[in-house]
Each structure stands twice: as structure tokens, then as C-alpha cells.
N, C-alpha and C positions, 0 to 999 in steps of 0.2 A: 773411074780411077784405074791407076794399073794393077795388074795383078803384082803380089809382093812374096817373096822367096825370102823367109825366114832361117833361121840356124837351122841346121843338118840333122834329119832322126840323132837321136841319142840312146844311150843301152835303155832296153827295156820295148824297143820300136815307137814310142811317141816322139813325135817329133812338132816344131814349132811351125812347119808348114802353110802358110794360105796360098787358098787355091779359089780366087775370086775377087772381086772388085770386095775396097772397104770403105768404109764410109764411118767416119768417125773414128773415134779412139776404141781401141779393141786390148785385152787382155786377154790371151789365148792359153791354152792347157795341151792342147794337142791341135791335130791338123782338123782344119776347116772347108767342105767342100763347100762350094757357092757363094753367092753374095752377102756378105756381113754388113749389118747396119745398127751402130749404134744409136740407142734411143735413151737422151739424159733424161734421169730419174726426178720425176716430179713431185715437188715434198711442197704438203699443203703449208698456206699461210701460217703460223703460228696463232694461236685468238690474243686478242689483246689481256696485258694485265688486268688485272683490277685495280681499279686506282684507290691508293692506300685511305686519299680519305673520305672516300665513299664509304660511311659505314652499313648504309642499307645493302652492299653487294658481298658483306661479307658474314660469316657465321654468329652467332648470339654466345656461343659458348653452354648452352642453358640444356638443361635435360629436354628430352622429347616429352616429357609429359612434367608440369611444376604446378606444386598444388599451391593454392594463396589463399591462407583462412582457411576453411572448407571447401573451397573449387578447386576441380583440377584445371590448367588449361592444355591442351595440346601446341605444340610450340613450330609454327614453320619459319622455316629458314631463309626467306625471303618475302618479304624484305626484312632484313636482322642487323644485328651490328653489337660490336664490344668497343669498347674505346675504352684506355686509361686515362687517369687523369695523369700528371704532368710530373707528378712526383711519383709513382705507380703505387699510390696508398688504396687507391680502389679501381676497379673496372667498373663501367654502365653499360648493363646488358640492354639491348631490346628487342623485340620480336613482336610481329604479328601474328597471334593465336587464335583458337578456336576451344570454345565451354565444351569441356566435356559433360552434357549431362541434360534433363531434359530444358534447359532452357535456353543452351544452344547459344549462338550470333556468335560473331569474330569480336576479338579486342587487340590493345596493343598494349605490349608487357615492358615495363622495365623494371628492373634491380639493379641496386647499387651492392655491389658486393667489395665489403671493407675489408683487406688486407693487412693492412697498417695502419690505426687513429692518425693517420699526419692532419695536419689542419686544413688541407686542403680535400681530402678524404672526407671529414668532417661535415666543411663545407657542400659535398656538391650532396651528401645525405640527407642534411637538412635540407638542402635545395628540394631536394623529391619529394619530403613532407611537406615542406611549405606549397608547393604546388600544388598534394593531392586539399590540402587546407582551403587555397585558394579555390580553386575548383568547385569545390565544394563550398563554398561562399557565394560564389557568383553564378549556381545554378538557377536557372529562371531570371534572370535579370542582364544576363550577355547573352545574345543568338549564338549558335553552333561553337560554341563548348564543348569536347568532349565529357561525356559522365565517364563519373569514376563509376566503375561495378566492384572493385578488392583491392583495399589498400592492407598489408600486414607489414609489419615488424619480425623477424627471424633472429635465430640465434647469430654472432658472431658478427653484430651489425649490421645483417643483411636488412634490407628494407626493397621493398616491391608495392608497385601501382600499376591499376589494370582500368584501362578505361576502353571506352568503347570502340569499336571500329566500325563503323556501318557499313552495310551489304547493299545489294542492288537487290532489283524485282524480282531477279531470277537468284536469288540467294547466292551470290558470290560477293567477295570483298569488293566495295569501291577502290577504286583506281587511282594515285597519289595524281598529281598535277601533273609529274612528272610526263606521265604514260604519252602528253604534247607531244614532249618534246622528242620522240623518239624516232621522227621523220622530218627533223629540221624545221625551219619557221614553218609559223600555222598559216597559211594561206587560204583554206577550203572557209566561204563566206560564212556557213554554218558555226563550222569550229569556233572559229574567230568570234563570231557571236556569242557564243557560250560561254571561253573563256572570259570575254568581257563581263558578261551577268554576272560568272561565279569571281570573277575579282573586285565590282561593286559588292557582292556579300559579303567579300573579305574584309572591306574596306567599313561596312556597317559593323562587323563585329567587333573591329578593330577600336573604331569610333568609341564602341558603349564600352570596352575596355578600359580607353584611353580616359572615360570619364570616373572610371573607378579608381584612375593612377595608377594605372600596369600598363607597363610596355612587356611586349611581346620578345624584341631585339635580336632572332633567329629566325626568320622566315625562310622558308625554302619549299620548292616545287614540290620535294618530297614528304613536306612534312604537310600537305594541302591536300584533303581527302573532296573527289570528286563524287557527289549524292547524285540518285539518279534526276532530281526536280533541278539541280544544275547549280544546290546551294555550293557554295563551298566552304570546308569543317576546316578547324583547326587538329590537327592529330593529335597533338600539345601544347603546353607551354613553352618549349625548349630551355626549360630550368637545368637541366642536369647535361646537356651537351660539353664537353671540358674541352671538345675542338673549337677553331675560330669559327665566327661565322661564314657563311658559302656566300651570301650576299651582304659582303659590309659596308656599312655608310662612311663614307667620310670620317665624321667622328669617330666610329670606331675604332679607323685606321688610328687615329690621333690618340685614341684610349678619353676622348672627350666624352662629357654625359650624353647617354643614350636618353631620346625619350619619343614623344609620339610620333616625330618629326623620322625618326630611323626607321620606323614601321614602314613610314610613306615611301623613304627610299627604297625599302626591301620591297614591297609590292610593287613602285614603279620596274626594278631591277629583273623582276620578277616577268613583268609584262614585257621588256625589253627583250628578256632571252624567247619568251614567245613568238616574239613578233620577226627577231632577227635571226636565232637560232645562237647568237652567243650571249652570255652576260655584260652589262657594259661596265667601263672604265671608271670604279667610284671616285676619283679622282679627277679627272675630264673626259666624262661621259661627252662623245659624238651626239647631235642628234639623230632620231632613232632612223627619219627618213633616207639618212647619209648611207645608211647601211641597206633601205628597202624603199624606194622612193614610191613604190604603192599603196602604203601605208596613208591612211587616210588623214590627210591634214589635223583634224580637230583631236582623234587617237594620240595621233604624233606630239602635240599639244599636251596632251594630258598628262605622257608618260616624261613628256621631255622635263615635265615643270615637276614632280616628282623625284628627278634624278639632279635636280638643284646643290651644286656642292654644298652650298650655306644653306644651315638649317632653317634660317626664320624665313626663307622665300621659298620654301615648299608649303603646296596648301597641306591643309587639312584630312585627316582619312575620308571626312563626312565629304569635304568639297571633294574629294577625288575620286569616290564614291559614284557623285549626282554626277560628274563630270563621264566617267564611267556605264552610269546607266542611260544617258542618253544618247550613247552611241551602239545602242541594240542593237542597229539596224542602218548601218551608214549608207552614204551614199558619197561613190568616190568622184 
């Protein structure tokens, strides 16, 4: 570029000066020998939000250390979450924790902390008893259950349940379902396998549920604890969630009765974000192979006939289960 002659020294002898090729836009102070090369300022990406209704990415609200009964637990902050209910009569804390004391293991904490008796408040309080109730009914008679370890009642309505959270071999928490999806569809033959085993479990536990007349009606990736033998746990009931569901059926969209039939969609819906890397369409779910055409015919089959809009032509958890386990090991 040319050289460029600037305004005239000014009192004081600094003057606007250059004395050199320039190259880009310049802001000068004084005189410049040589060649000038502006270099624009590179400003990192921003990280994304947190998406507001994720509640495992955001904080619990909850002391670092909260005792229940006679236990303390230590409280980490992830996976955590607060949610109001809808009238703001109460917040539901939850966190995954660790026993202070010698008997040690992780759990996972929730409190309903009441603000206001509104009826809705009320409601989701009871919800948390009736669940630690439940729970405690159906131990020994449903597979992978979480146990309750501390259920207490608190002053000022508070109420808290502490159930299990299982560790792996090498003492660290199991893995939510989630931990999949964190590099888009599952494709590695392995994974794929596994998942499949640990969503025939889901589908057993579901089953012996479904025979007790409980529906589940909240499944989600995150709420699905990965064992290291490839079971897969239930982390709760999802009694006391006051958001909508993350995988809703059909009916629920409609606000029609939930029952074992929603289950099957949530797991198919479940299988479908696995396999495809999004959730599909409760309403006119694509088949699953539209999106992954590698996906192995009978798979594709299984998840497609679970994501059935009309309730009474989805099988069974148990059918979808056997359907489930006999694709250990496909062959495409």
C-alpha cells in the first residue's frame, strides 16, 4: 500500500505522521516508523446457555452439607436442579450426594421446600411421601428400584428422600443414560449392544410395575442410572417433577390418561434419541430408519411400533422387552 501523510506535527511535537505501508485500519497517537499491520481482535466463542429446562445443569439451591434424620449428606452440584412448582408455593430441590460417615455410597436427594400451603404446594409434597411409601412397598417384588436410605419430615413443611444412587467397581457414581448421548447417535456395535440389554431391563422393571398399577409417566435419559453388570435403574419415580414431561406421549400432549402404554412410548422415544441423536415427533414420529438407514431392520421395528400414536397398538413393556433382548447381537 502507499505510504500515507497524515495532519501536520501539532504543539507539543507529536504529530499524526506514517511513515510506512499500512495494512488495515489503524488508530494512531503519534508518528509511526515502518510497516503497520492491523491484526482484528479474536474474541472466543461465547459457551452456550444452559437451557432453562434442564434442571440437572443447574444448581440444587441446598446447603453443601444437609443432614436427614441422623445423616449428613454431602451435596454435589451436578447433576442438581430447583424447579418451582407453577404457582411458586414450593421449590423441589435435588442433588446427587455422598454419606458422610462410615457407611459411605452416593444417593440422590430431593426436598420439597413449602413456601406457601397453596394446593398445588400441598400436592407435589404429598407426591414425595407417597413415593417414598411406594418405594417402600415394592421393595423386593420390582427389579432396580431405587432404595430409600432417609426419608424425614422438617420443620416448615419441608420434607426430603434419600435414595440410592449406585457406584461403579471402582467407586465412582454410575453414569445417567444420558452420558450416550453426548457424541450423537450410538453407532459403536458394542454400545449399541448395551444400550439395548439395559433398555430390555427397563422394560422388565417397567413390566413388574405396570403389574402393581404404577405408571412411571416421566422417563428420561437422565433419570436412567447405568450399573456397571449393564442393568438399567430407575433413579426415581418422577412423582414430584412440576415440569412437563421431556418425552411425552401423545396422550399426554392431549392431557388424556397416562398408563402403561406412555411408559412404552417413553422408552421407545428414549431408544429413538439413541439411535438417531434427536428425540422424535410424539405426534408423527418419522420411522426411525428415515433418519439412520443403518439401523438394523428388526431394531427399527421394535422402536417404531412403540412410538405408535394410538395407545392400544403399542406392545407391551414385557413384549418390547423379549423384542429388545433378542437383538443382543444383530446382524445387519
Amino acid at each position: 500500500m502507499e505510504e500515507r501523510d497524515a495532519a501536520p506535527p501539532v504543539a507539543g511535537g507529536i504529530s499524526n505522521a506514517v511513515h510506512g505501508p499500512v495494512n488495515g485500519f489503524l488508530i494512531q497517537a503519534a508518528n509511526v516508523y515502518g510497516g503497520v499491520h492491523h491484526y482484528p481482535q479474536v474474541v472466543a466463542p461465547a459457551e452456550p446457555a444452559t437451557p432453562p429446562d434442564r434442571a440437572d445443569r443447574q444448581r440444587s439451591g441446598l446447603e453443601p452439607e444437609v443432614d436427614v434424620g441422623d445423616t449428613t449428606y454431602l451435596v454435589h452440584e451436578q447433576p442438581a436442579g430447583a424447579r418451582p412448582t407453577a404457582d411458586g408455593g414450593a421449590v423441589v430441590r435435588q442433588a446427587r450426594c455422598s454419606e458422610l460417615g462410615p457407611r459411605g455410597g452416593f444417593g440422590w436427594l430431593r426436598r420439597v421446600d413449602v413456601r406457601v400451603a397453596t394446593p398445588l404446594a400441598r400436592q407435589v409434597r404429598q407426591a414425595l411421601a407417597a413415593e417414598h411409601d411406594l418405594l417402600r412397598r415394592l421393595t423386593g417384588k420390582v427389579p432396580a428400584l431405587p432404595e430409600v436410605l432417609r426419608f424425614a419430615e422438617g420443620p416448615g413443611g419441608a420434607i426430603t428422600l434419600v435414595t440410592a444412587w449406585p457406584g461403579t467397581r471402582s467407586r465412582r457414581p454410575c453414569d445417567p443414560l444420558d452420558a450416550l448421548l453426548l457424541n450423537g447417535p450410538v453407532r459403536d456395535p458394542g454400545v449399541l449392544a448395551r444400550a439395548r440389554r439395559a433398555l430390555a431391563w427397563l422394560c422388565a422393571t417397567l413390566d413388574a410395575l405396570h403389574s402393581h398399577r404404577v405408571v412411571h409417566g416421566a422417563l428420561t435419559p437422565a433419570g436412567l442410572l447405568m450399573r456397571d453388570d449393564g442393568a438399567l435403574l430407575l433413579r426415581d419415580l418422577g412423582r414430584t417433577d412440576p415440569a412437563p414431561p421431556e418425552y411425552p406421549a401423545p396422550e399426554q400432549l392431549e392431557r388424556a390418561a397416562a398408563g402403561p402404554w406412555t411408559d412404552v412410548h417413553q422408552v421407545g422415544a428414549i431408544a429413538h434419541h439413541l439411535l438417531t441423536g434427536r428425540p422424535p415427533s410424539p405426534r408423527a414420529p418419522l420411522p426411525v430408519r428415515r433418519w439412520e438407514p443403518g439401523i438394523p431392520a428388526d431394531l427399527a421395528e421394535a422402536v417404531d411400533a412403540a412410538l405408535v400414536v394410538e395407545p392400544a397398538k403399542r406392545p407391551s413393556a414385557a413384549v418390547l422387552g423379549a423384542r429388545l433382548r433378542g437383538l443382543a447381537h444383530p446382524t445387519r
